[in-house]
Each structure stands twice: as C-alpha cells, then as structure tokens.
C-alpha positions as CSV (number, residue, x, y, z in Angstrom):
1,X,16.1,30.0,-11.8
2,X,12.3,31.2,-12.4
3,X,9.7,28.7,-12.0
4,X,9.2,28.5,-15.9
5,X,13.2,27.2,-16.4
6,X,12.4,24.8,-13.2
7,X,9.7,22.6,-15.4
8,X,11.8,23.6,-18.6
9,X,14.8,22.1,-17.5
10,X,12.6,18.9,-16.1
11,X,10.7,18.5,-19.0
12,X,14.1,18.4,-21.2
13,X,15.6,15.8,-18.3
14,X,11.9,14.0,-18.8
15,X,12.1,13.1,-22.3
16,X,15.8,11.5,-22.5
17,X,15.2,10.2,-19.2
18,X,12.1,9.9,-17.8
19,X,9.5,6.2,-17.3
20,X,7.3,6.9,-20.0
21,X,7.2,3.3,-20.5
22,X,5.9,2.7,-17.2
23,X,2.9,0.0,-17.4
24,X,0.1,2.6,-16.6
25,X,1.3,5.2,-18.6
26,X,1.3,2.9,-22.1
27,X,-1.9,1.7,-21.1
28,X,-3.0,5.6,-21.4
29,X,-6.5,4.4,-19.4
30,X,-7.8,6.4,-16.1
31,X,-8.8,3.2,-14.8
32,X,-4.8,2.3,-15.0
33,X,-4.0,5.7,-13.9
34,X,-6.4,5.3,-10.8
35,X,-4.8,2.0,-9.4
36,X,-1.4,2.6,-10.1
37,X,-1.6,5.8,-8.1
38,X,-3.3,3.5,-5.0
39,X,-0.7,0.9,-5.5
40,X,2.2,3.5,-5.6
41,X,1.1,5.0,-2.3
42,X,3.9,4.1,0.4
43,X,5.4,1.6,-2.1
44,X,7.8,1.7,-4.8
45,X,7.5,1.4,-8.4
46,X,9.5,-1.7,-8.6
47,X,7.2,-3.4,-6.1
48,X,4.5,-2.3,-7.8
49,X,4.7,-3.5,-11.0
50,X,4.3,-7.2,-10.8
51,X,0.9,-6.3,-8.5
52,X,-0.2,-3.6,-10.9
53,X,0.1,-6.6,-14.1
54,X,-2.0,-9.1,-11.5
55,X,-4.7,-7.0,-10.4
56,X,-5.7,-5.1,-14.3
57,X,-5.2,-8.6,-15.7
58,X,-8.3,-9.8,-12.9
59,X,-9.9,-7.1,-12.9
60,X,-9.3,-4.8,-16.4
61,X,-12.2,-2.0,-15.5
62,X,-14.1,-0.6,-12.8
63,X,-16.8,-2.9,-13.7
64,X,-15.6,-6.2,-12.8
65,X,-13.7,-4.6,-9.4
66,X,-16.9,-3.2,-8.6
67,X,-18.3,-6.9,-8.6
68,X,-15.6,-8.9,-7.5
69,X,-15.6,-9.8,-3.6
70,X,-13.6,-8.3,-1.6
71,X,-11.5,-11.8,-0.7
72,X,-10.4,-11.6,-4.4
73,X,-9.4,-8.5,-4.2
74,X,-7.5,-9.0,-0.6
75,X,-6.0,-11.8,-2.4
76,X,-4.3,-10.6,-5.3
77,X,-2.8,-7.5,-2.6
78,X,-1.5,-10.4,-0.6
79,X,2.3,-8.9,0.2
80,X,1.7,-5.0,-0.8
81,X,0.7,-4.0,2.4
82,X,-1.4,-1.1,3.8
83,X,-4.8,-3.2,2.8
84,X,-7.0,-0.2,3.6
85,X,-6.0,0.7,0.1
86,X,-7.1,-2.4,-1.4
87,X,-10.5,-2.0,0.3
88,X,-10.8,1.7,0.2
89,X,-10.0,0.8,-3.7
90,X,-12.9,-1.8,-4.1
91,X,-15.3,0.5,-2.0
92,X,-14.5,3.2,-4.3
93,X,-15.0,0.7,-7.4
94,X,-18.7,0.5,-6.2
95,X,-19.2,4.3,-6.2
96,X,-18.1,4.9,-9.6
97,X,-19.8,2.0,-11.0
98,X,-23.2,3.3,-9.4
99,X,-22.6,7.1,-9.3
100,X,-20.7,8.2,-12.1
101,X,-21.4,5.0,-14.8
102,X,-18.4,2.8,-14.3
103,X,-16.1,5.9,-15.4
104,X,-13.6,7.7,-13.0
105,X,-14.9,11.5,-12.6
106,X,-13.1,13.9,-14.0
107,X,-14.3,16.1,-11.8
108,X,-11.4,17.1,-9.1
109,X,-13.8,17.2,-5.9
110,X,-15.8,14.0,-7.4
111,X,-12.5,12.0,-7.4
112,X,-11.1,13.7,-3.9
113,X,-14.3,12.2,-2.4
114,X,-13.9,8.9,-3.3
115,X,-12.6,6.4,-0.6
116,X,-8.7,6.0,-0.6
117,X,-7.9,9.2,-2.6
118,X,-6.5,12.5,-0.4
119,X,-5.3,15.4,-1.9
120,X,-2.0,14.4,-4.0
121,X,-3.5,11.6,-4.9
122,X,-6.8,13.4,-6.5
123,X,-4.2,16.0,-8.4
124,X,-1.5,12.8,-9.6
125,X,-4.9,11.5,-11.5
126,X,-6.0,14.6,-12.6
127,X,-2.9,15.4,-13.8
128,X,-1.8,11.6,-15.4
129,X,-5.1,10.9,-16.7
130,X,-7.0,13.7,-17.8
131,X,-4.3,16.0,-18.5
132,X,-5.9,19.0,-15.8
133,X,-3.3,21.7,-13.8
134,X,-3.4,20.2,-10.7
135,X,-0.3,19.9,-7.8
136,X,1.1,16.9,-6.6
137,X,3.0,17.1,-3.2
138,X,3.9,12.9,-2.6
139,X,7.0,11.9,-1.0
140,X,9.4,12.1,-4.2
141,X,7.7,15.9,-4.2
142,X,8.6,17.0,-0.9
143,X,12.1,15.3,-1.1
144,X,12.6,17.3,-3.8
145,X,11.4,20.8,-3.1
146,X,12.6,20.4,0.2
147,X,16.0,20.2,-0.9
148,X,15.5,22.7,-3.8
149,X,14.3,25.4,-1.9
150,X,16.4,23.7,1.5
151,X,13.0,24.0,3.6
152,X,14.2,22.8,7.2
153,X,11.6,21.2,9.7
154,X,9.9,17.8,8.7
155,X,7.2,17.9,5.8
156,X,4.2,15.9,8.0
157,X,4.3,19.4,10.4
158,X,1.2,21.2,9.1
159,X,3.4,24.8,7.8
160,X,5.8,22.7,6.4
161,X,3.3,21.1,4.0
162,X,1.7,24.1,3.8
163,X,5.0,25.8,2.6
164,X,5.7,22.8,0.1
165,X,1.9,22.8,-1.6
166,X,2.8,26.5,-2.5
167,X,6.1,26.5,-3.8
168,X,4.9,22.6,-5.8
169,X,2.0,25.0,-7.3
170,X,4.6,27.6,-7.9
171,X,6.5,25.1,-9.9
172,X,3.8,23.2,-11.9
173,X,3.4,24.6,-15.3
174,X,0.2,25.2,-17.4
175,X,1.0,22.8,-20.2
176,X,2.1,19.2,-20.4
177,X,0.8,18.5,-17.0
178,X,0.6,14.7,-16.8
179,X,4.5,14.8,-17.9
180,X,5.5,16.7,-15.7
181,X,3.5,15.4,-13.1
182,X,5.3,11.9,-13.6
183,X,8.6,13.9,-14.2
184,X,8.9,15.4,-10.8
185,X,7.9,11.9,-9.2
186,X,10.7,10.4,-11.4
187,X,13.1,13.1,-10.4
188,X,12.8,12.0,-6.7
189,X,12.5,8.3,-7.3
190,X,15.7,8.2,-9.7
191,X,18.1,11.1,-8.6
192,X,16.9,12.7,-5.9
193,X,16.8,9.4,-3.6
194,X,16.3,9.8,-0.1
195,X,19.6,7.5,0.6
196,X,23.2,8.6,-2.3
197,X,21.1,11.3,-4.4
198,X,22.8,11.6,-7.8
199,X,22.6,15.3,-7.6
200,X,25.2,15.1,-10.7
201,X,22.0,13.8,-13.0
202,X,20.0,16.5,-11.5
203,X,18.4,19.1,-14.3
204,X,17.9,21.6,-11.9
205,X,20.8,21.2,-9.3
206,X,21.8,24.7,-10.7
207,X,19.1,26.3,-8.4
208,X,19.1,23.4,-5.4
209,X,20.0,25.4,-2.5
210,X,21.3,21.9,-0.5
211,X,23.4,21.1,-3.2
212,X,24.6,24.4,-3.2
213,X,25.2,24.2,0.6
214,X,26.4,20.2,-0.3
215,X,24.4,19.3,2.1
216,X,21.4,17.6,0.3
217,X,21.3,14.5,2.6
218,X,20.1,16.7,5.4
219,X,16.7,17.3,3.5
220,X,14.7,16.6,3.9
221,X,14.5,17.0,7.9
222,X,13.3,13.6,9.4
223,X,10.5,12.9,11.4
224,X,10.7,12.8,14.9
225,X,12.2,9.8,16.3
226,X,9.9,7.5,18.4
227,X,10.2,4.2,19.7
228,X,7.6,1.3,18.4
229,X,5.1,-0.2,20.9
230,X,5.6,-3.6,20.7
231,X,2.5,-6.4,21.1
232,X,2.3,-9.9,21.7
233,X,0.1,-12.7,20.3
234,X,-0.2,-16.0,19.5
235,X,-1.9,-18.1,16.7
236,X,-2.8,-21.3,17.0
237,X,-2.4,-23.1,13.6
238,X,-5.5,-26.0,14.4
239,X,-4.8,-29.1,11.8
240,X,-7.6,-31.0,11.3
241,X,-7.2,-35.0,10.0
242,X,-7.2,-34.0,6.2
243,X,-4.4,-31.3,6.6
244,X,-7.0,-28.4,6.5
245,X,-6.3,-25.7,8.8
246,X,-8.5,-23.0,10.6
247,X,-8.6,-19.0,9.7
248,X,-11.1,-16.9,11.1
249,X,-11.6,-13.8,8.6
250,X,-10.8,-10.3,10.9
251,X,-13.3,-7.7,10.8
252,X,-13.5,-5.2,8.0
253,X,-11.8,-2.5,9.7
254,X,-8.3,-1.9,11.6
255,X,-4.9,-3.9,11.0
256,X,-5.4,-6.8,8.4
257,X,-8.6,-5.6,8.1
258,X,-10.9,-8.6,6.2
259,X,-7.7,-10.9,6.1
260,X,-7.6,-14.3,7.1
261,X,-6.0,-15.8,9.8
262,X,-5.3,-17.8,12.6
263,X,-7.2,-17.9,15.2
264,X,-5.5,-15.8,17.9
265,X,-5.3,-15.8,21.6
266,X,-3.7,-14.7,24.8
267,X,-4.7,-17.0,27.6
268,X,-2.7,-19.1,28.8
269,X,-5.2,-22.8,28.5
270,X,-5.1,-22.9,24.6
271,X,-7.0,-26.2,24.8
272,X,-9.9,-24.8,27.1
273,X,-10.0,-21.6,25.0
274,X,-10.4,-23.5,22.1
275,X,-13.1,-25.5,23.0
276,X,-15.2,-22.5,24.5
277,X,-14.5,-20.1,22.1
278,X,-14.0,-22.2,18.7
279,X,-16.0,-24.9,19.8
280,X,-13.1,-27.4,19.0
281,X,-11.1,-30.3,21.1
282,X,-7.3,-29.9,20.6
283,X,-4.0,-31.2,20.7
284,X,-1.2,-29.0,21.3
285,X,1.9,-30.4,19.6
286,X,4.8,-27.8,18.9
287,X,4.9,-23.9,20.3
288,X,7.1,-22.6,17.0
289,X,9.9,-19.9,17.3
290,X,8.1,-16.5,17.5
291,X,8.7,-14.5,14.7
292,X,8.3,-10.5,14.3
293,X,6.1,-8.5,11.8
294,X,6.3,-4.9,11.8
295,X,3.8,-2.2,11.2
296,X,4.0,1.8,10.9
297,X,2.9,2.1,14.0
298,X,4.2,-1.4,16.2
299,X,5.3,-4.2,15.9
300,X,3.5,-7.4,16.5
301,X,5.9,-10.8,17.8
302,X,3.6,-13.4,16.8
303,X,4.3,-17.3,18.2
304,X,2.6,-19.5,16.1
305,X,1.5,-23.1,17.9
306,X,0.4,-26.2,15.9
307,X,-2.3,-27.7,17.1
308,X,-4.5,-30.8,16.1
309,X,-8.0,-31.6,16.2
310,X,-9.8,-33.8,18.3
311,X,-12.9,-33.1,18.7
312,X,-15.5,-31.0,16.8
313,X,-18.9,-29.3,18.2
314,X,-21.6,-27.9,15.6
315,X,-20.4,-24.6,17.1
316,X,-16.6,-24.7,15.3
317,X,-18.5,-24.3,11.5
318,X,-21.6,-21.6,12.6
319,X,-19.6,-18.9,12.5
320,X,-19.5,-17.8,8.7
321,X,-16.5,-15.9,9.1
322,X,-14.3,-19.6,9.9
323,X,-13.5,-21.8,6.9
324,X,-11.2,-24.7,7.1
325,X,-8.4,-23.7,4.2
326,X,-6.3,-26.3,2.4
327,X,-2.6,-25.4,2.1
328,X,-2.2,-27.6,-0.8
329,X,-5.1,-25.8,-2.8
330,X,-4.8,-22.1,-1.9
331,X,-7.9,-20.2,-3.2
332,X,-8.6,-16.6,-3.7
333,X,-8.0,-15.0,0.1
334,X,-6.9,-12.5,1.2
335,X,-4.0,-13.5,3.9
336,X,-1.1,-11.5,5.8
337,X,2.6,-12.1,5.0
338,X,3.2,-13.3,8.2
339,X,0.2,-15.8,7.6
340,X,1.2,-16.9,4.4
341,X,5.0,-17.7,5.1
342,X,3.5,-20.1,8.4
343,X,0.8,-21.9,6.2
344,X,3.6,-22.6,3.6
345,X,6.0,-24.1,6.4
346,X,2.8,-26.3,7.4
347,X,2.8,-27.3,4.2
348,X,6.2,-28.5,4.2
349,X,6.2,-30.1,7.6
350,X,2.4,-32.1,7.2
C-alpha cells in the first residue's frame, strides 16, 4: 500500500468510525485542544473525560488558569496522576497569558517551548487545533507503525524512534491533518490495542506486516524488564481536638510535587520528632496497615499512624507551608490518592 492509500483508507475508517464527538474536538477551541492533549498524556481517554469537563468548567481560558493558584489547580488533578503536567500546565498558562496575549501560539517552536509540551505533543496541537502538517509519534502511533511496518526493538531506544518519526511523517498527509491526526490516535486506542487488537476492524491490515506474519501481539517490542526499587515511609495522620488534621504542602518540584500531605518521617521516636521538628506534643494511638502506592519508577509502602495532639508550641503554625485541614470541609488542595483515601477513612473512624 503507498503512503497516500495508508491515510485514504484511515480517513474512510475515520468518518464511520472515528471520536469526532470527543469533548475537545466539539468544543473546536485551542485552549480545549491544548489541555486535552496534557491530560491525555500517559492516560486514557475514558479517564480523561470527567477531568477534562472539571478543569474547562474552572477554568474555561488561559486567562483564568493563568490566575488561578496553583492549589486549585492541584486540586481539580487530584487522581490523574503525573502532576508535573498539571504544574507544567499552569506554568505554561502564565507564559501565554504574558507573552503571546492569553492565546496559544500558533507558531510550532513557540508552542514546543512552552513548559509540559515535547515534540508529539507540539505537532498533536498543531495538527488538532490549527489545522498545520505536523507528525505525531504518541504511544497509539508507535503501536501502530510498529506493527504496520513490524519494526522490532522497543520504540524508547533512540533509532527506534528515530525510525518511527520517519515512517509517521511518511504516512501523514497534506490535507485534513487534524483528522487524521485524531484518526491514527483512534486507530491505536480502539483496534490496534496493546492487549486483543481487533486487527479484523483494521482499514489498513491489508499492508500490516504483523498481521500478515499473525503475530501482531509481538509489537510492539517491550521495554526492558526491570524490577521497581521499593521505599518506605510513614505518615503521621496528627488529629487535633476539633478533628482537623495536619498536611505539610511538599516542595514544588519532584514526586507529589506542591501536594499536600502528611507529615512524614523515618525515625523511630515519632513523639520526640514531632515535637522538635513540628513543634507539636503527641499521642500515638493506632500504627494502621501499610498500604502500597506505585509510581513509574518505585513504589512507595506507606504506614500511616494516627496520632493526637497534646500539646502545641508557636512553632507548629510558622511554617506557611502547614495548615490544619478539616476532613468534613475539603477545600480546593491539591492531595495524592494515597492521601485522600486515608483522610476519608479518618473521616469515617473520628
């Protein structure tokens, strides 16, 4: 099959089958373009579209994300994961507000230098919003060539990817470029799944070398296999008389990054670490079951301990980045899963 019949024959499978009706694409609006593209990044659509309603209805243009603090914004990304997209995002709200008058550029090296946006991303919102010939290469993409043109070796080695941006630009076609941008990310999302592809839906499984070969399931090649570091923590969940309970905000960078949370702590005298670093008397009462959250890169086992106060010193509140958080009254923070699931099970137990 020439290149030409490759986005003919997706283009045809686009319009009777395509997600045209996807939230961001009806809205038609860069700004909608721009955040479903961050959202979409290492999540799927389906998980996605309940956070994409949320966050536009907040925050419906780059203006008012550009204002809001970044706790609001942390908050309504609560349960999505990867928050250095969510800050990256309201980082990059700031820039366009100040540098390009609250519209997204349509420049491609503009919008490439804006924080959270690589590459694919820059080209997906070239593509989806503004219509420009520019070459995707996201997950659903490499799945796809990968098993079209049955390239062996996993896509994050550096000729792999290099292999895959040529034959995606090979592919991409010099009209209807934001449709066939979202068709070959529907393609892979829809029928050419990484688990059961429906190769029998395929519109261009005439030319797919692994179906061909019937091997499609062995594209493409996985990444090598390494075992997760594990690390160990515990947070003390400090109760004071009114039910309120401590989080110390984490600092803007690295895992959680400007999240809330419990205070957490290693040593092995909770009560004398908590009255010389948090300035606070205690009570241990109950060391919970430890529970596991995983990252992309380890996993943390976290045991939560309850705690009560008995005692405060001026120095528990001088610290700006400690609030004492009511579980009855949640406000707009920003809080981990993990966090979220044990302030609710206070809740039930107080």
């Amino acid at each position: 099959m020439s290149q030409p019949q490759f986005s003919r024959r997706l283009l045809r499978w686009y319009d009777r089958h395509g997600r045209p009706q996807l939230p961001w694409r009806l809205a038609g609006d860069p700004y909608h373009t721009w955040i479903s593209e961050i959202m979409l990044q290492q999540t799927q659509v389906d998980t996605v579209i309940p956070y994409f309603h949320r966050f536009v209805e907040r925050f419906p243009d780059v203006a008012s994300l550009a204002h809001a603090d970044l706790d609001s914004v942390l908050h309504l990304w609560t349960g999505l994961g990867y928050y250095a997209r969510a800050r990256n995002l309201h980082r990059a709200a700031k820039i366009v507000a100040e540098k390009h008058d609250g519209q997204l550029p349509r420049d491609f090296a503009a919008l490439q230098a804006l924080p959270g946006i690589g590459r694919s991303t820059a080209a997906a919102i070239a593509a989806l919003a503004f219509g420009q010939r520019h070459v995707i290469l996201d997950g659903n993409v490499k799945r796809v060539l990968t098993r079209h043109h049955a390239i062996g070796g996993w896509p994050g080695k550096r000729e792999v990817e290099n292999q895959l941006w040529v034959l995606a630009d090979s592919h991409t076609p010099d009209n209807r470029l934001a449709d066939y941008t979202q068709a070959i990310m529907d393609l892979g999302a829809t029928v050419c799944r990484r688990v059961r592809p429906y190769c029998g839906g395929c519109p261009v499984r005439i030319s797919c070398r692994a179906f061909t070969q019937g091997n499609p399931q062995d594209y493409p090649s996985p990444a090598p296999r390494r075992s997760l570091p594990v690390k160990t923590v515990t947070m003390v969940m400090i109760r004071d008389q009114r039910g309120q309970v401590l989080l110390q905000q984490r600092p803007p960078a690295g895992v959680w990054g400007g999240l809330w949370t419990f205070p957490e702590c290693n040593d092995d005298d909770l009560p004398a670490w908590c009255r010389d670093t948090l300035g606070l008397s205690v009570r241990l009462d109950n060391r919970w079951q430890s529970l596991r959250h995983s990252f992309t890169h380890f996993h943390l086992d976290i045991t939560p301990v309850d705690a009560r106060v008995l005692g405060v010193s001026g120095q528990a509140m001088e610290n700006p980045g400690v609030v004492w958080y009511n579980p009855d009254k949640p406000d707009e923070r920003g809080l981990p899963v993990p966090v979220k699931r044990l302030l609710g099970q206070l809740r039930e137990t107080s």
